[in-house]
N, C-alpha and C positions, 0 to 999 in steps of 0.2 A: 465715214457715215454709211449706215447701214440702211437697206429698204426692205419692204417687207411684200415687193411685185410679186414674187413669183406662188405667193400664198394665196393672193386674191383670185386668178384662175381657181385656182384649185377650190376655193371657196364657195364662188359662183356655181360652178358645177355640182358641188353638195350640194348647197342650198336649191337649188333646181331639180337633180335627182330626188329628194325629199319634197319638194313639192307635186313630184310629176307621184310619187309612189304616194300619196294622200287623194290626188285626180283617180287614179286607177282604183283604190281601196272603195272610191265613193261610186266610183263608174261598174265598176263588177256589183257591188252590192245594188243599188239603183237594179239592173237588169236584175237581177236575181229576188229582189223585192217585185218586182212587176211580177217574174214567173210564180211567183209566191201567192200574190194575191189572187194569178188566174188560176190558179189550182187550187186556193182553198185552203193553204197552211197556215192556221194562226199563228204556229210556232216557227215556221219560216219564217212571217212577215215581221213578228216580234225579233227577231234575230237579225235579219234581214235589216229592218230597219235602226239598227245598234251599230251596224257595223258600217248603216249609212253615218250617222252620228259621229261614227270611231274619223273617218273618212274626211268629212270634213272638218274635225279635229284637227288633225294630222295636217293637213292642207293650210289650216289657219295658224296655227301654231308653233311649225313647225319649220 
């Protein structure tokens, strides 16, 4: 009989690593959409706020 434990660590830790890298992608973008809108970049904040999208994408899906 065969188990398949020593897979499930390893699992958890991806799964968690990809979650934490979907946190970060929406957390840098987020500050970076703020600096955007206080200076005035239409094309930052359009950008900015895609890559907020991309972020929580990534987070939810993922």
């Amino acid at each position: 009989m065969t188990t398949n434990t020593a897979s499930a660590p390893r699992f958890v830790i991806s799964w968690v690593l990809r979650k934490f890298v979907g946190v970060f992608v929406a957390y840098v973008s987020v500050a970076s959409l703020t600096r955007a809108i206080s200076g005035g970049s239409t094309i930052g904040m359009v950008f900015y706020a895609l890559l907020v999208a991309v972020g929580v994408y990534l987070f939810v899906n993922m």
